[in-house]
Residue, then its C-alpha position, 0 to 999 in steps of 0.5 A: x343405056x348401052x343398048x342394042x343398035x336398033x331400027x330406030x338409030x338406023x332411022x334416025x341415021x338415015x334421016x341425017x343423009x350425008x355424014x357432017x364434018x368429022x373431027x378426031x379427040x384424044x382422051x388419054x391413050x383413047x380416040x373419040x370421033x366426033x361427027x356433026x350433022x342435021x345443021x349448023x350451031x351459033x357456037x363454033x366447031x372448037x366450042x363444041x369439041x371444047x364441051x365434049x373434051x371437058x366432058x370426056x375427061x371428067x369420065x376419064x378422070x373418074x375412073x382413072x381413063x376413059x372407059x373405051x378405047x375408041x368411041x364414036x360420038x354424033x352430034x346433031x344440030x335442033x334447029x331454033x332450040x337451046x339446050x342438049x337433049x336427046x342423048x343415047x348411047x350403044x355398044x353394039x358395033x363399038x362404042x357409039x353416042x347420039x345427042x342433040x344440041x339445039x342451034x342456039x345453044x350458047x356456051x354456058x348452056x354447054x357448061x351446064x350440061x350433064x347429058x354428054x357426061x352422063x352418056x359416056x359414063x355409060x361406056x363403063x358398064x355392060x349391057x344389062x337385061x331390060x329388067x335390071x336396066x336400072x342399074x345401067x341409069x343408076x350408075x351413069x346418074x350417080x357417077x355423072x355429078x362426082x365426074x363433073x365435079x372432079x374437073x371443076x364443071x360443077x362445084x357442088x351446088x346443083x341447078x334445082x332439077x340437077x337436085x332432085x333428079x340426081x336425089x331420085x325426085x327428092x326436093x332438098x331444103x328451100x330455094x336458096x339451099x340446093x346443095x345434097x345432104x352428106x351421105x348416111x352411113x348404112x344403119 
């Protein structure tokens, strides 16, 4: 989803008016900055950056550092949500992510997220024409379950849509069993 910067971040940056508080993470020998903007969260800043440190790390950690080495991240606040959404993320003008996390989003809502792990794999991969883009989501969703089992923010059992959206819409076993099947060799 590494993408062109468009019009469309343009309008949506422009809508945040004046750039939020701003704070500096390492991973490993690179730096991620972080801006909040569009409102306030009931978590704390430091359990926000907390989530985007463990996310970070998991795509560090998977492929032996993190993919870039200096990256900006927005964060913005959705007043009287829960839950992360809107993620994307850019190349164009350095690395760049965009993702919303809804006021009343709480620490386990965090825990449970794939989105932000998801957008920073894609740090990782070039930009592809429209017509292979496939392969730009098709890795970033392989990667992110793995990443995020690496440093122990998933144990290998998957919420049921993790499942099915990780398994291409497939639906494994009952409600009680929501683990992935092994892998086949090729035959």
């Amino acid at each position: 989803m590494v993408r062109g910067l468009t019009a469309g971040l343009a309008g949506v940056c422009a809508g945040l008016g004046q750039p939020g508080p701003t704070e500096q993470l390492r991973i490993g020998e690179s730096e991620l900055e972080v801006t909040f903007g569009g409102g306030q969260f009931d978590l704390s800043r430091p359990q926000v950056l907390d989530w985007v440190n463990q996310s970070a790390n998991a795509v560090a950690r998977y492929f032996g550092r993190f993919p870039v080495p200096k990256a900006r991240l927005t964060i913005l606040s959705r007043e009287g949500r829960q839950g992360v959404s809107g993620g994307r993320t850019w190349g164009d003008h350095g690395a760049h992510t965009r993702i919303s996390i809804g006021e009343h989003t709480t620490v386990m809502g965090l825990k449970r997220d794939w989105v932000l792990t998801h957008e920073f794999v894609h740090y990782s991969f070039p930009d592809m024409p429209e017509r292979h883009h496939w392969i730009e989501e098709g890795m970033a969703t392989y990667v992110e379950p793995i990443a995020r089992a690496g440093v122990g923010t998933l144990d290998g059992m998957l919420a049921p849509g993790d499942a099915r959206r990780n398994a291409g819409g497939a639906d494994f076993g009952g409600a009680g069993d929501r683990k992935i099947p092994p892998r086949r060799g090729i035959v």
